[in-house]
PDB file with SEQRES, HELIX, SHEET and CRYST1 records, atoms N, CA, C and O in Angstrom:
SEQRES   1 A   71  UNK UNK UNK UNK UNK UNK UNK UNK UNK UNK UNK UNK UNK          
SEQRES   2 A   71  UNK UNK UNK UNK UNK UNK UNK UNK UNK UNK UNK UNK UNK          
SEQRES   3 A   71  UNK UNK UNK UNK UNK UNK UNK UNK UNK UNK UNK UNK UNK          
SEQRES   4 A   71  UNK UNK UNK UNK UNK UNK UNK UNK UNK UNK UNK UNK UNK          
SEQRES   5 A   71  UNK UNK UNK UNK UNK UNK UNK UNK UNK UNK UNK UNK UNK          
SEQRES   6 A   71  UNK UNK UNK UNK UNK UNK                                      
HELIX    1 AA1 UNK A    7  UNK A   26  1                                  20    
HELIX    2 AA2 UNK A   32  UNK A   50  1                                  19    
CRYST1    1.000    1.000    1.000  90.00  90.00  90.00 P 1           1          
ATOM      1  N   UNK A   1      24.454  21.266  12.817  1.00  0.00           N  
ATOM      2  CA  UNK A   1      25.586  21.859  12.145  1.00  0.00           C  
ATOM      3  C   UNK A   1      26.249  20.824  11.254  1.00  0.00           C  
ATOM      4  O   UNK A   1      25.830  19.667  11.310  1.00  0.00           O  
ATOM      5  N   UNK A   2      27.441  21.196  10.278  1.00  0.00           N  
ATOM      6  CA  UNK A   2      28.010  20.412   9.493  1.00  0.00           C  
ATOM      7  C   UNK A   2      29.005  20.781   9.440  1.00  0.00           C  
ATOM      8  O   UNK A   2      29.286  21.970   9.590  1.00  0.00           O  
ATOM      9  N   UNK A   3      29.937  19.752   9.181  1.00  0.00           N  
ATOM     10  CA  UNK A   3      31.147  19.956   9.544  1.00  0.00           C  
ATOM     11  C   UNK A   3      31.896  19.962   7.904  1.00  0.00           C  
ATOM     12  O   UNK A   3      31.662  19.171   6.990  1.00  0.00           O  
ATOM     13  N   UNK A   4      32.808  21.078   7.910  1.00  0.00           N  
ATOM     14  CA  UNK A   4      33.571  21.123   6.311  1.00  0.00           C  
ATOM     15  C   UNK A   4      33.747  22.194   6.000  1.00  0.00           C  
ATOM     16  O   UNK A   4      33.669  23.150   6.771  1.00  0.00           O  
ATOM     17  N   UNK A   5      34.061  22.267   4.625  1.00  0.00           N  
ATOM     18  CA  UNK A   5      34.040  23.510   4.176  1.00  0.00           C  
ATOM     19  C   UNK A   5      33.535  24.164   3.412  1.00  0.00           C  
ATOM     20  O   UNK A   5      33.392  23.656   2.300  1.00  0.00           O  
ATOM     21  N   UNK A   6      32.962  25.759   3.649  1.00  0.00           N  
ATOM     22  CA  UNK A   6      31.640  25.838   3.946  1.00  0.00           C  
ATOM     23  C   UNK A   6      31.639  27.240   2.915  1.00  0.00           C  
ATOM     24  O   UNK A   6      32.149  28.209   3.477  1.00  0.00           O  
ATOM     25  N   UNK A   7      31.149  27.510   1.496  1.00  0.00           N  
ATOM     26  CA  UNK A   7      31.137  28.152   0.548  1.00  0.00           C  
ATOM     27  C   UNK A   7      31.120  29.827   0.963  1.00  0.00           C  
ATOM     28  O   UNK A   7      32.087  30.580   0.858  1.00  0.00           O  
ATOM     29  N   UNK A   8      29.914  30.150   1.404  1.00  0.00           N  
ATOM     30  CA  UNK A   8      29.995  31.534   2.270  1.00  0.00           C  
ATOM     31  C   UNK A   8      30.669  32.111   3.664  1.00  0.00           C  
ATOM     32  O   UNK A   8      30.576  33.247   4.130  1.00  0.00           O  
ATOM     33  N   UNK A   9      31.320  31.056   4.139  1.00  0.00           N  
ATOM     34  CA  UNK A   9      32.236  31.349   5.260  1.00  0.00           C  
ATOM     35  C   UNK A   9      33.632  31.871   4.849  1.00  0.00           C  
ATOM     36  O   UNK A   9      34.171  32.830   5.402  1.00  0.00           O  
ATOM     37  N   UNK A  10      34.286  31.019   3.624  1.00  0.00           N  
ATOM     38  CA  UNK A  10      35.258  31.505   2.806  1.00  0.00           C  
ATOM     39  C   UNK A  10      34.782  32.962   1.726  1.00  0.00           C  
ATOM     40  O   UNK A  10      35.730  33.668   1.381  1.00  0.00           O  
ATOM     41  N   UNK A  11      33.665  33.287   1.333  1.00  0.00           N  
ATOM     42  CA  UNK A  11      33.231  33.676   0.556  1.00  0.00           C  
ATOM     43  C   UNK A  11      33.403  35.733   1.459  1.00  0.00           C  
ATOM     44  O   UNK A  11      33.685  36.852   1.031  1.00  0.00           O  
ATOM     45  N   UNK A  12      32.992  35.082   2.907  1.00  0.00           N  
ATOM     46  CA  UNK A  12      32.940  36.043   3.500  1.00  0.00           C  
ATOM     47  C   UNK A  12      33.983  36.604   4.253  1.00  0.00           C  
ATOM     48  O   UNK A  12      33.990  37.720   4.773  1.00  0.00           O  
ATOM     49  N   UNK A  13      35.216  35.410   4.281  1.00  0.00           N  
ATOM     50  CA  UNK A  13      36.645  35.978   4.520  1.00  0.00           C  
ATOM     51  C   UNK A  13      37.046  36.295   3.543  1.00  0.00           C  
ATOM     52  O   UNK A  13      37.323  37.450   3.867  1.00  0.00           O  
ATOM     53  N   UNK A  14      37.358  36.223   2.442  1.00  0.00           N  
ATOM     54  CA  UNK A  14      37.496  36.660   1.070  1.00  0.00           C  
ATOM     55  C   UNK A  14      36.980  38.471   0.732  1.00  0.00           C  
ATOM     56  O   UNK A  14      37.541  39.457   0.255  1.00  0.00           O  
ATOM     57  N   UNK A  15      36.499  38.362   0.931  1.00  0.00           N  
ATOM     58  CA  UNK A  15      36.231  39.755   1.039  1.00  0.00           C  
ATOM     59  C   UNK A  15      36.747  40.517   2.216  1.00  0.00           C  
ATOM     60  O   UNK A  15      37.334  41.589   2.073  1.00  0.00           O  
ATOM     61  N   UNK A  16      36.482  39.843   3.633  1.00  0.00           N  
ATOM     62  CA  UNK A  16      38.003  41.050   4.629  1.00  0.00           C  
ATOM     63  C   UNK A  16      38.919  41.042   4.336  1.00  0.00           C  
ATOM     64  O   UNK A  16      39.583  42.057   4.542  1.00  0.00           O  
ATOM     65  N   UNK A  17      39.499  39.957   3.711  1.00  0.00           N  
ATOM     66  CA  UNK A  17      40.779  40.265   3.082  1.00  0.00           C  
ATOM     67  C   UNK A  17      41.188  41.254   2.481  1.00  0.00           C  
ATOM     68  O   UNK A  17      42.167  41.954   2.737  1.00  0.00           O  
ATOM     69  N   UNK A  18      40.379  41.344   1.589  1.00  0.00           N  
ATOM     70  CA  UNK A  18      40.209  42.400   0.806  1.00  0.00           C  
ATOM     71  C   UNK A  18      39.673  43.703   1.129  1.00  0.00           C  
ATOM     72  O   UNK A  18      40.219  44.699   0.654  1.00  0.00           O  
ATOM     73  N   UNK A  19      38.893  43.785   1.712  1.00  0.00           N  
ATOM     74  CA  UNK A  19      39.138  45.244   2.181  1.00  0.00           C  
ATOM     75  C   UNK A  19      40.575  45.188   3.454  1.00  0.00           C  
ATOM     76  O   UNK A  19      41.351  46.138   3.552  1.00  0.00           O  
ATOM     77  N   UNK A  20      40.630  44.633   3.836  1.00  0.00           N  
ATOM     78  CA  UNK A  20      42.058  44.295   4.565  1.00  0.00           C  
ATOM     79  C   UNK A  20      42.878  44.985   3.953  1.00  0.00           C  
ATOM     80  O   UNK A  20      43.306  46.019   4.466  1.00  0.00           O  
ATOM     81  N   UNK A  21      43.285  44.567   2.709  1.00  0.00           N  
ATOM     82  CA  UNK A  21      44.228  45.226   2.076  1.00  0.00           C  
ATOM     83  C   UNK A  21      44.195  46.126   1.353  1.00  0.00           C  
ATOM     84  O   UNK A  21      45.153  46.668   0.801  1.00  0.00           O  
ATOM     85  N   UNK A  22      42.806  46.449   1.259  1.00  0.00           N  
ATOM     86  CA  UNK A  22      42.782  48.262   0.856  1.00  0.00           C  
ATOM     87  C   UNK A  22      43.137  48.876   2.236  1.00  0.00           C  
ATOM     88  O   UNK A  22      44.121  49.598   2.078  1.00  0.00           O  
ATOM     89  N   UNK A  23      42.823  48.874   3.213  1.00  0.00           N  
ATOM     90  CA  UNK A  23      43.086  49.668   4.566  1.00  0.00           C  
ATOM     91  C   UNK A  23      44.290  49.711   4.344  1.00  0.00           C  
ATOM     92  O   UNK A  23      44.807  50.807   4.126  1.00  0.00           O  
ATOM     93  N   UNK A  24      45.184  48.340   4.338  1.00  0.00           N  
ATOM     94  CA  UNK A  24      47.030  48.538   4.863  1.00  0.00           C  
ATOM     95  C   UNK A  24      47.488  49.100   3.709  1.00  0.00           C  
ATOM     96  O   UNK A  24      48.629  49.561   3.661  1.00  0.00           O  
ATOM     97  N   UNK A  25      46.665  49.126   2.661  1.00  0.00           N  
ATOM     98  CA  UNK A  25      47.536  50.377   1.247  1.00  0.00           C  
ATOM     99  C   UNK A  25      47.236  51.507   1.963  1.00  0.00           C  
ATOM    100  O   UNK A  25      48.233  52.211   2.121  1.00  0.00           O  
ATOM    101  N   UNK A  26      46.021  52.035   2.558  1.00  0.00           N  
ATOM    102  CA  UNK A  26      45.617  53.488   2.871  1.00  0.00           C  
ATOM    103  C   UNK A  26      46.593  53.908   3.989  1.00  0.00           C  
ATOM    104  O   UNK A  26      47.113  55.022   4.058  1.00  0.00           O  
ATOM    105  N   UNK A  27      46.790  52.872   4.877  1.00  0.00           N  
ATOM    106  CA  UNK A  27      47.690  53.026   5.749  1.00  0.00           C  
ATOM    107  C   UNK A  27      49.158  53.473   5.653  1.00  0.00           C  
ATOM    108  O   UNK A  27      49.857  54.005   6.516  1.00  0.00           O  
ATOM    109  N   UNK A  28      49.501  53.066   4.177  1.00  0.00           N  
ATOM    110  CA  UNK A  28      50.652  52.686   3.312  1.00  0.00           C  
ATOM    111  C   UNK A  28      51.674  51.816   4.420  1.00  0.00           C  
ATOM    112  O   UNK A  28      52.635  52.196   5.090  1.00  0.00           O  
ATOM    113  N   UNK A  29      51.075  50.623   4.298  1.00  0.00           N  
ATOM    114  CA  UNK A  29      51.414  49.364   4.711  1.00  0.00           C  
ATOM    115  C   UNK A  29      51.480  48.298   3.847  1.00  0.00           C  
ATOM    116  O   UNK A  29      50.456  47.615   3.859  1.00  0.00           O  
ATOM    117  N   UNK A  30      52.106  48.031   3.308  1.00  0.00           N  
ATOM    118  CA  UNK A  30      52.691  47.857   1.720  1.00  0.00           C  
ATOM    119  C   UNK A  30      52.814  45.923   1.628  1.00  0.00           C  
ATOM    120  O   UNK A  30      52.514  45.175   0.698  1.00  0.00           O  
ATOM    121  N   UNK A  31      53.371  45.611   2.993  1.00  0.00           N  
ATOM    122  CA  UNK A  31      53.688  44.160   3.315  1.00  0.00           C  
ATOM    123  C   UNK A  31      52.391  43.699   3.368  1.00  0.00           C  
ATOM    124  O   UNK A  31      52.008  42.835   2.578  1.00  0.00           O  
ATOM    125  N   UNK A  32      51.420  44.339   4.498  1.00  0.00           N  
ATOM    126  CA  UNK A  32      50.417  43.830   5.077  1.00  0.00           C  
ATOM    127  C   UNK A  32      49.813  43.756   3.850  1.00  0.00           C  
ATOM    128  O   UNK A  32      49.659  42.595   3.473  1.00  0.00           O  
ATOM    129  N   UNK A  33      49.340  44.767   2.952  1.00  0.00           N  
ATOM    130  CA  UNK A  33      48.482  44.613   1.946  1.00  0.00           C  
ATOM    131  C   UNK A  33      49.026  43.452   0.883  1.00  0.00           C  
ATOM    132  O   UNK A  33      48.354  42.763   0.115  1.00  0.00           O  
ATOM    133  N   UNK A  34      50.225  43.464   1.059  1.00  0.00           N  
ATOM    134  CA  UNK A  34      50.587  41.902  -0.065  1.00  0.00           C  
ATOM    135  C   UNK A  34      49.892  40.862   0.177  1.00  0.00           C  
ATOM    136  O   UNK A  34      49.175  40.278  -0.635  1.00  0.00           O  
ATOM    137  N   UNK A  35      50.147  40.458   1.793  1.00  0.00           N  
ATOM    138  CA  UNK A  35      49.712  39.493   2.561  1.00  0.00           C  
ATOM    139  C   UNK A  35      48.593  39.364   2.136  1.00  0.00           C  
ATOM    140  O   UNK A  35      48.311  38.409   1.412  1.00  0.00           O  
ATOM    141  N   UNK A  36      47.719  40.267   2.476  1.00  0.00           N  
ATOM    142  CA  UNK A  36      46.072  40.154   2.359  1.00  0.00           C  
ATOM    143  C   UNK A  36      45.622  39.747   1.164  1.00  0.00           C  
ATOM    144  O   UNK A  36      44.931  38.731   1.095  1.00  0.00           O  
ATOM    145  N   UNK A  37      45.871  40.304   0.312  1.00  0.00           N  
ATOM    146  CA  UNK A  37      45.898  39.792  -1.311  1.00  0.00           C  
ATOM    147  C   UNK A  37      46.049  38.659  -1.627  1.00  0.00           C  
ATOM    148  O   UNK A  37      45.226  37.942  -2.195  1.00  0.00           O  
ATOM    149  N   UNK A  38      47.415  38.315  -1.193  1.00  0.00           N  
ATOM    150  CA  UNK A  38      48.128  36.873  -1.228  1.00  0.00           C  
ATOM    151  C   UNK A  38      47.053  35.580  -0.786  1.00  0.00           C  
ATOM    152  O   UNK A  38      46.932  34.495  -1.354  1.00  0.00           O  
ATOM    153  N   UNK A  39      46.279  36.126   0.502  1.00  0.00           N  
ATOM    154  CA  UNK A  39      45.590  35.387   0.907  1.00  0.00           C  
ATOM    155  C   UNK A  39      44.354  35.085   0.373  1.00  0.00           C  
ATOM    156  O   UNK A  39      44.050  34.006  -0.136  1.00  0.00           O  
ATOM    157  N   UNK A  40      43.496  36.259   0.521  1.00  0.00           N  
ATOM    158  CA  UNK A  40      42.806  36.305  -0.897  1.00  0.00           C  
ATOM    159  C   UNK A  40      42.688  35.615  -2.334  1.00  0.00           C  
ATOM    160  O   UNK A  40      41.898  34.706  -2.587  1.00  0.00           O  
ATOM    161  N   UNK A  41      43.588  36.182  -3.236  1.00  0.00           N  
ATOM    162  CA  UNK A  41      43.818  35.123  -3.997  1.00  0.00           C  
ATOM    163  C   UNK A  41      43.497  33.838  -3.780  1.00  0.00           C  
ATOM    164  O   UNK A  41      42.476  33.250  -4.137  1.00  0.00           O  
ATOM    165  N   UNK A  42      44.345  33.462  -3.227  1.00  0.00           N  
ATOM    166  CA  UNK A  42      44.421  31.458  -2.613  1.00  0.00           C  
ATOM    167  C   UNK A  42      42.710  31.568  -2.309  1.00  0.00           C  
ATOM    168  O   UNK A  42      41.908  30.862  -2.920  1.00  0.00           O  
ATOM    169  N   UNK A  43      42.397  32.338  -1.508  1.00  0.00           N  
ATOM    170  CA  UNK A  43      40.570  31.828  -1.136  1.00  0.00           C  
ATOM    171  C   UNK A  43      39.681  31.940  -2.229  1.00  0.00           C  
ATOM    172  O   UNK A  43      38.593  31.373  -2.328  1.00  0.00           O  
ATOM    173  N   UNK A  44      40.478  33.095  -3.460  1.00  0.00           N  
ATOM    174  CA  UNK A  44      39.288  32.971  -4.728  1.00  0.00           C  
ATOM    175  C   UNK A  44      39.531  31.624  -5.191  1.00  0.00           C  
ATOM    176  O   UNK A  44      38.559  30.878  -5.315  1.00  0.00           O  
ATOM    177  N   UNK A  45      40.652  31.223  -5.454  1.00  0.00           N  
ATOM    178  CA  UNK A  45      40.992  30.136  -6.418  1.00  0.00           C  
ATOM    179  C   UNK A  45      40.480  28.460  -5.492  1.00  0.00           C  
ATOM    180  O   UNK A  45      40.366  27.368  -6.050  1.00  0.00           O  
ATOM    181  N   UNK A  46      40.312  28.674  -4.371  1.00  0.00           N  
ATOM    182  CA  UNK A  46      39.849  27.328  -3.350  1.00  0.00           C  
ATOM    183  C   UNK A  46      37.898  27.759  -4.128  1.00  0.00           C  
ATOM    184  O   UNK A  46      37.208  26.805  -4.488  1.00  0.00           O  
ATOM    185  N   UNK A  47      37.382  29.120  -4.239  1.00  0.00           N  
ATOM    186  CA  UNK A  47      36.143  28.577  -4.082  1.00  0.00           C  
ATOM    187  C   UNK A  47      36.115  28.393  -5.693  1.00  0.00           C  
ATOM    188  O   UNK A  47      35.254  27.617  -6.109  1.00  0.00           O  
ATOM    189  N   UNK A  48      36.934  29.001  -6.622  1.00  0.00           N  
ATOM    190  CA  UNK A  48      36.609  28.840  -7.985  1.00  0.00           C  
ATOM    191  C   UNK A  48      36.548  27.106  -8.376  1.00  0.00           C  
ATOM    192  O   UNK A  48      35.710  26.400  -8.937  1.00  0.00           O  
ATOM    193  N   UNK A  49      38.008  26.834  -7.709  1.00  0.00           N  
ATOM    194  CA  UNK A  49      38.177  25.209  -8.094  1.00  0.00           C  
ATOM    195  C   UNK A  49      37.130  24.141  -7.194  1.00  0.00           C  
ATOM    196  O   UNK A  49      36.472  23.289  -7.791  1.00  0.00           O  
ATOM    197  N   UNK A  50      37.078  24.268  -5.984  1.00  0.00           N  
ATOM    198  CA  UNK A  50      36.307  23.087  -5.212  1.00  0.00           C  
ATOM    199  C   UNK A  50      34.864  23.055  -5.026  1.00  0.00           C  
ATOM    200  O   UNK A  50      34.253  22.062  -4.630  1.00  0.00           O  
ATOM    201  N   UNK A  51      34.241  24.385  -5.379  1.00  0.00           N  
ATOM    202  CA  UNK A  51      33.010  24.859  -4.563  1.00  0.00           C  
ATOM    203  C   UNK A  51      32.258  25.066  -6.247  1.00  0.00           C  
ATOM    204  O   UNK A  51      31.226  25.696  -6.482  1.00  0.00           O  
ATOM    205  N   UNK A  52      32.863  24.556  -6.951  1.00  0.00           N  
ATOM    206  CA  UNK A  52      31.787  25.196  -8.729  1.00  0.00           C  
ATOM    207  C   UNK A  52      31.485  23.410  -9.271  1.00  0.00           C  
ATOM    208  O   UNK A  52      32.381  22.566  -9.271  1.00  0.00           O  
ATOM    209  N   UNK A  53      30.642  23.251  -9.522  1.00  0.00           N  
ATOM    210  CA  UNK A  53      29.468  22.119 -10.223  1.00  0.00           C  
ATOM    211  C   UNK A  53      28.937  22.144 -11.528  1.00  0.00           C  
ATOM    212  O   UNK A  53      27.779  22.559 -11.574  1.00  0.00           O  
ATOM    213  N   UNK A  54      29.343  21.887 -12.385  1.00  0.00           N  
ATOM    214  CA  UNK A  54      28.584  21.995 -13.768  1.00  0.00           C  
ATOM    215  C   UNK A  54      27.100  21.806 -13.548  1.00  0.00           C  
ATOM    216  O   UNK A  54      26.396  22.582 -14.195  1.00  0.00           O  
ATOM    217  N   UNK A  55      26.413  20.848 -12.690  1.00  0.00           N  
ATOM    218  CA  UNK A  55      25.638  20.498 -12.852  1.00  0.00           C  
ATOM    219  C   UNK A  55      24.747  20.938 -11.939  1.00  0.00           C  
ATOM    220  O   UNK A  55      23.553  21.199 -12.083  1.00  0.00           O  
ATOM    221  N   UNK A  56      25.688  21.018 -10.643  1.00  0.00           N  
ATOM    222  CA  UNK A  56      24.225  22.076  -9.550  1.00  0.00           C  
ATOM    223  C   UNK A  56      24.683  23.129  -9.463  1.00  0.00           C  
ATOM    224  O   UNK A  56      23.847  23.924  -9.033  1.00  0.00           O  
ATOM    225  N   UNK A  57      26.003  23.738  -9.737  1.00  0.00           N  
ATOM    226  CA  UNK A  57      26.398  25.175  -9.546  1.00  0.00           C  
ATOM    227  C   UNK A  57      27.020  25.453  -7.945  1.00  0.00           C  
ATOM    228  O   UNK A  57      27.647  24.533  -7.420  1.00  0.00           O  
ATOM    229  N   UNK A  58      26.858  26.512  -7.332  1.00  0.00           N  
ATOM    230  CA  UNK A  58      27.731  26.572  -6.290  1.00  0.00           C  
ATOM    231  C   UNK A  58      27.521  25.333  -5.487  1.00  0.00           C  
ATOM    232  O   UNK A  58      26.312  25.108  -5.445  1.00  0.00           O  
ATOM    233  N   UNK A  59      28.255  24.374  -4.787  1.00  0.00           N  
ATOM    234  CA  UNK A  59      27.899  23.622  -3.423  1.00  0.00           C  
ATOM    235  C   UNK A  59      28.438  24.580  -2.319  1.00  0.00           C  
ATOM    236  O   UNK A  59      29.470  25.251  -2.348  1.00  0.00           O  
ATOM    237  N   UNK A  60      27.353  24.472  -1.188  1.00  0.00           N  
ATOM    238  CA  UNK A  60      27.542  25.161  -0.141  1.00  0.00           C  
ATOM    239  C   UNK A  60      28.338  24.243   1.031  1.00  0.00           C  
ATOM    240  O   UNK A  60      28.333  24.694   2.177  1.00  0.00           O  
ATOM    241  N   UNK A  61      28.767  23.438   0.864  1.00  0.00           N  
ATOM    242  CA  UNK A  61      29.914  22.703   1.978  1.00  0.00           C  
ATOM    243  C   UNK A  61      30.232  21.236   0.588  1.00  0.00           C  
ATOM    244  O   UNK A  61      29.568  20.364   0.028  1.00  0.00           O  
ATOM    245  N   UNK A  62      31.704  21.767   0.594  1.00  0.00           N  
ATOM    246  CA  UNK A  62      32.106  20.584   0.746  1.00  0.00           C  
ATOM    247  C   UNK A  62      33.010  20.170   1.637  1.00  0.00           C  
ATOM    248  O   UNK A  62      33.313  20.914   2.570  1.00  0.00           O  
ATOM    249  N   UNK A  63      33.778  18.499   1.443  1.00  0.00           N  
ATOM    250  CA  UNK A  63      34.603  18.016   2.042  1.00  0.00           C  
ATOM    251  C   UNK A  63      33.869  17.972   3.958  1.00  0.00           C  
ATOM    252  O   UNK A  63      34.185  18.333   5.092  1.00  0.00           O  
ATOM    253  N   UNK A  64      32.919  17.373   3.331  1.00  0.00           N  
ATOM    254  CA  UNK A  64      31.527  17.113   4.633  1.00  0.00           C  
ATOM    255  C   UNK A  64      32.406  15.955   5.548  1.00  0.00           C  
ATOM    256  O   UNK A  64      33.094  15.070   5.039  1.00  0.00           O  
ATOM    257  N   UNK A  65      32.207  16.184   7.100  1.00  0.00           N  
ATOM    258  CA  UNK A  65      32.759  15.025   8.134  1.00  0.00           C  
ATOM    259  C   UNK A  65      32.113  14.657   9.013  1.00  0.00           C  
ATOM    260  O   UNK A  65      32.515  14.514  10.168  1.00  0.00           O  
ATOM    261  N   UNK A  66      30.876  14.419   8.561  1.00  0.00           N  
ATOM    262  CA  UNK A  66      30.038  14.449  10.129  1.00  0.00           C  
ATOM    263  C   UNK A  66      29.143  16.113  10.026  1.00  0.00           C  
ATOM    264  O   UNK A  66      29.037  17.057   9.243  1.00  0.00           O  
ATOM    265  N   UNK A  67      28.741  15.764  11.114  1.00  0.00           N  
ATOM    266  CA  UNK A  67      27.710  16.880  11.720  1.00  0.00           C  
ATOM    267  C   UNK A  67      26.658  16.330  12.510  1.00  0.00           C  
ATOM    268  O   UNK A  67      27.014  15.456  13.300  1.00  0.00           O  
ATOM    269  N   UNK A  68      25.245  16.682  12.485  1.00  0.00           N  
ATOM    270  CA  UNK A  68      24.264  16.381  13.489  1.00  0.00           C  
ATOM    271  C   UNK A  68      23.388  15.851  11.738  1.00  0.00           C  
ATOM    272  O   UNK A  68      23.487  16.255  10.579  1.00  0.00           O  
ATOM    273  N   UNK A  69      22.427  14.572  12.572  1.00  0.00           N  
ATOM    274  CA  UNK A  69      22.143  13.124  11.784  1.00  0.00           C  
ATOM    275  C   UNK A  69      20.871  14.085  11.213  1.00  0.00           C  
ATOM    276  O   UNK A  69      20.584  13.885  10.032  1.00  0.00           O  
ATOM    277  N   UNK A  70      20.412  14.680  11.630  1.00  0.00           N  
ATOM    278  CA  UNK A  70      19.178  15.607  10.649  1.00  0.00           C  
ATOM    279  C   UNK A  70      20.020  16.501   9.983  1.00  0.00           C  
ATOM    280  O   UNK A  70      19.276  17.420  10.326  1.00  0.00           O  
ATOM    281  N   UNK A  71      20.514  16.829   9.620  1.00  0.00           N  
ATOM    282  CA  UNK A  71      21.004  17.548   7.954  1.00  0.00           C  
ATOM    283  C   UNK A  71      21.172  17.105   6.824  1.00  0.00           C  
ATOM    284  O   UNK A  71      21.504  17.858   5.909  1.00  0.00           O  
TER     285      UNK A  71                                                      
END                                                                             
């Protein structure tokens, strides 16, 4: 394993969020769905800014700390 942060783990909360906050609109839960959004947002803009490479394109972990010595 590797330790950091990890492109499709955010990639894949990013999206419950988001349907997150289609549910609490359907719900007409108006706060919750801000929230979710709110959060959202912040996770598009973490993978737009930290996780994009001119040169290799997505990295799948950064901000690496360790892990196991074969990776």
């Amino acid at each position: 394993e590797e330790k950091g942060f990890h492109f499709y783990t955010l990639l894949s909360q990013y999206a419950a969020l988001r349907e997150g906050a289609k549910l609490a609109r359907e719900l007409v839960d108006p706060n919750a769905a801000a929230h979710y959004d709110a959060a959202a947002k912040a996770i598009a803009n973490i993978l737009k800014t930290r996780f994009m490479d001119s040169k290799i394109g997505i990295l799948a972990t950064v901000q690496k700390s360790g892990g196991l010595p074969y990776k």
